[in-house]
ZAMARGU-4260 file (C-alpha; in steps of 0.2 Angstrom, whole numbers, plus 5000, padded with zeros to 4 digits):
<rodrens>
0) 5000/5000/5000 | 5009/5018/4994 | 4995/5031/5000 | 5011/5042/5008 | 5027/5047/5001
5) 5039/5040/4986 | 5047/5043/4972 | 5047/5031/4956 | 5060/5033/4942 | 5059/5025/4925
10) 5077/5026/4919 | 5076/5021/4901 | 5059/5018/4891 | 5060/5010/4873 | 5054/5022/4864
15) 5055/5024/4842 | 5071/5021/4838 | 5076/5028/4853 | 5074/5028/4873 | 5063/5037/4886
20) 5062/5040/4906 | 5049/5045/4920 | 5050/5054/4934 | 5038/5055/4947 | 5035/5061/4965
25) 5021/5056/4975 | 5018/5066/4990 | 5005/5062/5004 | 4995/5054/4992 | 4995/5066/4976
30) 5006/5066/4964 | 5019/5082/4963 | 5026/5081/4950 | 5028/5069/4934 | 5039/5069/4919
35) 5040/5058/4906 | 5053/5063/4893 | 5056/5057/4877 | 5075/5056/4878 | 5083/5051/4863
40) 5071/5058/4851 | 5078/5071/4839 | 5087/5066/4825 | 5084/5082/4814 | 5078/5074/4799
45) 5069/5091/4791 | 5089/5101/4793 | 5097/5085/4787 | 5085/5087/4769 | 5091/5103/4765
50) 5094/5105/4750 | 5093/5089/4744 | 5082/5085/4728 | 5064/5080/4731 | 5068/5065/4720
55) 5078/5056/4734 | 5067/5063/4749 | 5052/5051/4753 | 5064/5038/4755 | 5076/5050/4769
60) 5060/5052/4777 | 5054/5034/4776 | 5068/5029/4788 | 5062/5041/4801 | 5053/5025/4809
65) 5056/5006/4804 | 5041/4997/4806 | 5030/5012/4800 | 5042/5018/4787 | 5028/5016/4773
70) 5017/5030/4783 | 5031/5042/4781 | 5035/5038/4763 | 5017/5041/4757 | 5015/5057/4768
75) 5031/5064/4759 | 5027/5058/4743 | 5009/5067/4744 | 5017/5084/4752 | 5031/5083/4738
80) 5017/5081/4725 | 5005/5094/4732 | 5021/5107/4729 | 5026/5104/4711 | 5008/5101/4707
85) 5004/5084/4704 | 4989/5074/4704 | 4990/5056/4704 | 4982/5041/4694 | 4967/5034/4703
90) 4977/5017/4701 | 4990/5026/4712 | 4980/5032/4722 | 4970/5012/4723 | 4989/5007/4726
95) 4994/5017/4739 | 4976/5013/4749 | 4983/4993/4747 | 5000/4998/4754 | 4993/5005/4768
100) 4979/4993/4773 | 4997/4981/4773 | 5003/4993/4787 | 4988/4995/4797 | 4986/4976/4796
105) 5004/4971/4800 | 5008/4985/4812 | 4993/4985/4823 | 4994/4967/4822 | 5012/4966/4830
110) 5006/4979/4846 | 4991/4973/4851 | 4996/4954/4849 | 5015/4954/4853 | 5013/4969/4867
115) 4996/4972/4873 | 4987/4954/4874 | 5000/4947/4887 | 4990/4961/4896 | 4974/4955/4893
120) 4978/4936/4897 | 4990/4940/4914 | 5005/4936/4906 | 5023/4944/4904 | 5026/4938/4886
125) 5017/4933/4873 | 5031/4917/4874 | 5021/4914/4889 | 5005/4907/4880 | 5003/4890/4884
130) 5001/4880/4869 | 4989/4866/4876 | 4977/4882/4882 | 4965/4880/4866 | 4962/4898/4867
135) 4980/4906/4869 | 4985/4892/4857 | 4975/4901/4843 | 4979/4917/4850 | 4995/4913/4847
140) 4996/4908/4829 | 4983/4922/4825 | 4998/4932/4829 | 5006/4925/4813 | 4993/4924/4802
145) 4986/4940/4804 | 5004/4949/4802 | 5008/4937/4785 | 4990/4944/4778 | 4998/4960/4780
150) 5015/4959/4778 | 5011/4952/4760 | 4999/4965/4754 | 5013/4978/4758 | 5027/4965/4746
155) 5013/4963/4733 | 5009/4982/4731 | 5022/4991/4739 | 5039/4979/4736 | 5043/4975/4756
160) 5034/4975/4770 | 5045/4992/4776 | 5054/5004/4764 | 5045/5001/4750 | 5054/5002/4737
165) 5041/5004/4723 | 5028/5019/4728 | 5039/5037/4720 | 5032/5054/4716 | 5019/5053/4706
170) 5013/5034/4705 | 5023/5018/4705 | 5040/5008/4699 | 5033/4991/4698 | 5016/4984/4698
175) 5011/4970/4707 | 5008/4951/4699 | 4995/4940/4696 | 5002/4929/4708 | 5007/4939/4721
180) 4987/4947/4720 | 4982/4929/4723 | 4994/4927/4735 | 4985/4942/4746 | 4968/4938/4742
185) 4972/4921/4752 | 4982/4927/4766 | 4969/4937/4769 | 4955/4928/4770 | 4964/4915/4781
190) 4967/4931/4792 | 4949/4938/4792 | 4942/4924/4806 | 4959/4929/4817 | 4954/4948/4816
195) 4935/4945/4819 | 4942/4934/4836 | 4954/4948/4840 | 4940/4958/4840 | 4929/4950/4854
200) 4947/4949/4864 | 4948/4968/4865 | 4928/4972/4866 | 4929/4960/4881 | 4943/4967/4888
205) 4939/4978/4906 | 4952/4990/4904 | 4946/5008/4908 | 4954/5023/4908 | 4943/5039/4905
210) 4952/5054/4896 | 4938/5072/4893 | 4950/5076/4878 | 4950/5080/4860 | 4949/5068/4845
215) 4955/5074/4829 | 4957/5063/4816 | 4955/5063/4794 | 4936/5061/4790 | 4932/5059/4772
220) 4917/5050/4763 | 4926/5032/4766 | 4936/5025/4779 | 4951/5032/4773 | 4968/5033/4780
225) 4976/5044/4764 | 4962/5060/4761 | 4950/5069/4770 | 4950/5084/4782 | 4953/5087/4798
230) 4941/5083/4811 | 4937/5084/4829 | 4927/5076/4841 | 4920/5093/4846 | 4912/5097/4829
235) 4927/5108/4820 | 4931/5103/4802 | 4947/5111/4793 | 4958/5108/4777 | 4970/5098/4781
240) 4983/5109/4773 | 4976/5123/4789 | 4982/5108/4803 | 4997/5117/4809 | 4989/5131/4812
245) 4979/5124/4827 | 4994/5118/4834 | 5004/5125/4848 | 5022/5118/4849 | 5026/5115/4865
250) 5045/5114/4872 | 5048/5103/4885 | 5061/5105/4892 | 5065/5087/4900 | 5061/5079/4883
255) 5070/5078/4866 | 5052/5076/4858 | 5042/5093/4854 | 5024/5092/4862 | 5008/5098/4853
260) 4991/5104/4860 | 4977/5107/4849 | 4970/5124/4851 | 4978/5127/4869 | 4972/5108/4876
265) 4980/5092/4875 | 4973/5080/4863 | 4973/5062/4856 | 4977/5055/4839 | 4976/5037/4835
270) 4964/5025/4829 | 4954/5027/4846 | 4950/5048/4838 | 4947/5039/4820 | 4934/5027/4827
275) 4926/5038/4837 | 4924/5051/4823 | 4919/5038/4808 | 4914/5021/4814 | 4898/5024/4802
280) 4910/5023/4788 | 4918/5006/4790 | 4917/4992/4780 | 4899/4983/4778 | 4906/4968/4782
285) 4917/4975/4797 | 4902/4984/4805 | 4892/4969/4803 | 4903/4957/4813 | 4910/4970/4825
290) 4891/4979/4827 | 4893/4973/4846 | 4910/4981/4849 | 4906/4996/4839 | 4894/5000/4852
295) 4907/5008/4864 | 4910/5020/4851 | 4911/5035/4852 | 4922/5032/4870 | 4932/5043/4879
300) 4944/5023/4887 | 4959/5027/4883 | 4959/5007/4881 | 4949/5007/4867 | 4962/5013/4854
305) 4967/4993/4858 | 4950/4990/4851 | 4949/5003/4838 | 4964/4994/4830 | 4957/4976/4831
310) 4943/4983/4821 | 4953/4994/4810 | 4964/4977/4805 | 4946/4971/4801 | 4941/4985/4791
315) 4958/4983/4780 | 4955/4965/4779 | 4939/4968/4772 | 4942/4983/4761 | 4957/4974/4754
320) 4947/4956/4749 | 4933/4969/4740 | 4947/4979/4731 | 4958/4964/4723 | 4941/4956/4720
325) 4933/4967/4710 | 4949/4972/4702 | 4964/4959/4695 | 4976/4968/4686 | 4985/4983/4687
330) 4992/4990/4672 | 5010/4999/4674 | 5007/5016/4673 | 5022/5034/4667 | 5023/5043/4685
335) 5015/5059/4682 | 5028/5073/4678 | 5030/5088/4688 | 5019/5104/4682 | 5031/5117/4690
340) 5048/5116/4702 | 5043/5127/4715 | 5030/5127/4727 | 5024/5124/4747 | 5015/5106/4748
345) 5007/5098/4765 | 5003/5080/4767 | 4992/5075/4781 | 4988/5053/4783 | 4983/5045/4795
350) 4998/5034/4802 | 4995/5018/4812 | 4996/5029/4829 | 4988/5045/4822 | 4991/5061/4810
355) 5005/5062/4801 | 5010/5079/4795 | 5025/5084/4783 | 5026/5100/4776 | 5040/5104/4764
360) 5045/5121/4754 | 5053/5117/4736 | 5063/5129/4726 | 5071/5122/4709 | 5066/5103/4712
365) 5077/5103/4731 | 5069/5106/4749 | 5072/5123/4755 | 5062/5119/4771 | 5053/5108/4782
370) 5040/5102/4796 | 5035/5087/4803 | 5023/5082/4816 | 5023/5064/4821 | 5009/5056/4832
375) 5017/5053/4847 | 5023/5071/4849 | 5005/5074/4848 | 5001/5061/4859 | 5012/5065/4872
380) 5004/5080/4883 | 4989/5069/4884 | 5000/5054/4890 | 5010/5063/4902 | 4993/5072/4909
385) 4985/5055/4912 | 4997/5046/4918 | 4998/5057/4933 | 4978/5049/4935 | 4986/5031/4933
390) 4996/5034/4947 | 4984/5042/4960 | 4972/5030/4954 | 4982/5014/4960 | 4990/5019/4976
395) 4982/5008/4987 | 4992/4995/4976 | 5006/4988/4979 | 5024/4992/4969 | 5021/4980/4957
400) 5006/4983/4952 | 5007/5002/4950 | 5020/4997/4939 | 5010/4985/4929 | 4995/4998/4928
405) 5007/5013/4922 | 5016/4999/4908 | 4999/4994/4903 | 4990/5010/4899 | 5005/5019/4889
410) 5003/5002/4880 | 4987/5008/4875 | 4992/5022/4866 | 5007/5013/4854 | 5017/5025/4855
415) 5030/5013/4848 | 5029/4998/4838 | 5049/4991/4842 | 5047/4995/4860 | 5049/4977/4871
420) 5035/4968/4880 | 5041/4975/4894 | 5041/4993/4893 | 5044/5001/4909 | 5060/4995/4920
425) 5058/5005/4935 | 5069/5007/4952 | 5058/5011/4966 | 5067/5023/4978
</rodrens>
């Protein structure tokens, strides 16, 4: 029981690419003070692109982030295109929606069965699930088989599963084959009864966590993760080339990572904001099998973004099966040539953990400047404000637990895919 006085200090947190620490002070009963900094953050990506042709630049970008290096090659390429005036095929276009159902599928598959359902169950690791426990035994090769579905629709559209090689400015390099179509319409439909499962796991799940915040999130006419504007859960709707002017940058000083707030408050990005905002555009055949989960929605649980991705891997599944049904070849295609070498272009997607936004000023066909604004750095105000609740809320627990309870809600916001099942080591003092 820790109702009086103690410190607790995270030394390092795996963080993307990089490492994180906590700070917190607990005195009689409140919390005093928290930090959480993002200490290994800044690695000056929009200086180091100076200069350089926009040829080359998606693919700098791309390696920003590993596992969602696909999300940053797309937002570049659309930011690059918007400033030398391009406008893509609506193959392209059909394209890059494939490449990125791949990385929804695969990315959300690895943090909510790999990191976040060892949770769920009461286990450490997923390399804990008992393989003659008929339900973690299909737990545990729905793990694989929902990652291959998506692994292989990024290889079939997109060349590999990370760094795609094939999407460039203006459309495509290669096109995918007959076999390799095939090859994802059956993966995926293997994949489809593992989502629906993973689904019910996450909807049954009694993790709660209340947050009164802001959701903003792309809204379009679909489900979509490339276009739309900008929407939040309080009724506004903006271009998404007016984002940035909404947010206030916010230096932390403790932190390597810039903070945002959206119009002065702290706000969430993430599939929990895009569920919330436009579950009545799903699939038909997601809403259909998940109509019992989708009833939470809209929900202000920060656990839920744990649900919102099962579903969204659901919705990709499903989109997917429809798309490469109804449509078998795709032709190559010329990328479209620029219309002019200068120009101010913003691209705004929605990543697997929330809006992306890259802004780049281009002068002669090289980047003169840029911006980008990367989910968790818009996640992280929110994060550190409620995990001062988490803590408060679980002192008449013992050190163990609080720990387990702090680990298990900044699960619940992916901030990072890489990070290790066990994400917080902490030394109680």
């Amino acid at each position: 029981m820790h109702q009086g006085s103690f410190d607790l200090t995270v030394e390092e947190i795996s963080k993307i690419e990089g490492t994180a620490g906590m700070q917190v002070k607990v005195r009689d009963g409140k919390v005093e003070d928290l930090k959480l900094s993002l200490s290994d953050y800044k690695r000056f990506y929009t200086q180091a692109i100076r200069g350089k042709p926009i040829a080359g630049v998606p693919q700098l970008l791309a390696r920003i982030c590993g596992t969602c290096s696909n999300a940053h090659l797309l937002c570049s390429i659309q930011s690059v295109e918007k400033a030398i005036g391009i406008t893509p095929s609506e193959q392209t276009k059909l394209m890059r929606r494939l490449v990125t159902n791949g990385l929804m599928i695969r990315d959300h598959g690895l943090h909510l069965y790999v990191f976040s359902l060892p949770d769920v169950l009461g286990k450490d690791s997923i390399l804990e699930f008992d393989e003659s426990n008929e339900v973690e035994h299909q737990l545990l090769h729905d793990t694989f088989t929902v990652k291959a579905s998506g692994n292989q629709l990024s290889i079939a559209f997109g060349g590999r599963s990370v760094h795609a090689p094939y999407p460039t400015i203006g459309g495509f390099t290669q096109f995918p084959q007959r076999e390799e179509i095939e090859k994802s319409l059956k993966l995926l439909r293997e994949a489809r009864p593992a989502a629906v499962r993973l689904v019910k796991v996450f909807s049954d799940c009694p993790f709660e966590f209340l947050d009164e915040t802001t959701f903003v999130a792309l809204k379009a006419r679909d489900y979509n993760f490339l276009d739309g504007d900008v929407a939040t859960s309080s009724g506004e709707v903006m271009p998404e080339s007016q984002l940035r002017e909404h947010l206030e940058h916010t230096v932390i000083p403790y932190s390597q990572a810039s903070g945002y707030k959206f119009k002065g408050d702290a706000y969430m990005v993430g599939a929990l904001a895009r569920i919330n905002l436009s579950k009545h555009l799903l699939h038909p055949n997601t809403r259909r099998d998940a109509g019992q989960a989708l009833e939470k929605f809209p929900s202000k649980n920060v656990f839920h973004n744990n649900l919102a991705q099962a579903i969204e891997i659901l919705h990709c599944i499903d989109e997917s099966l429809e798309l490469l049904e109804n449509r078998k070849e795709f032709p190559p295609e010329v990328p479209v040539a620029a219309a002019q070498s200068d120009g101010i272009g913003v691209g705004v997607i929605e990543a697997p953990r929330g809006l992306l936004y890259h802004r780049l000023e281009v002068k002669d066909l090289k980047v003169v400047s840029a911006d980008i604004v990367v989910p968790t750095g818009q996640n992280q105000i929110s994060m550190e404000k409620n995990l001062v609740g988490v803590v408060e809320g679980n002192l008449d627990k013992e050190k163990e637990q609080i720990s387990f309870e702090i680990e298990k809600f900044v699960r619940a916001y992916d901030p990072c895919i890489s990070c290790a099942t066990h994400f917080l080591k902490i030394k109680w003092t």
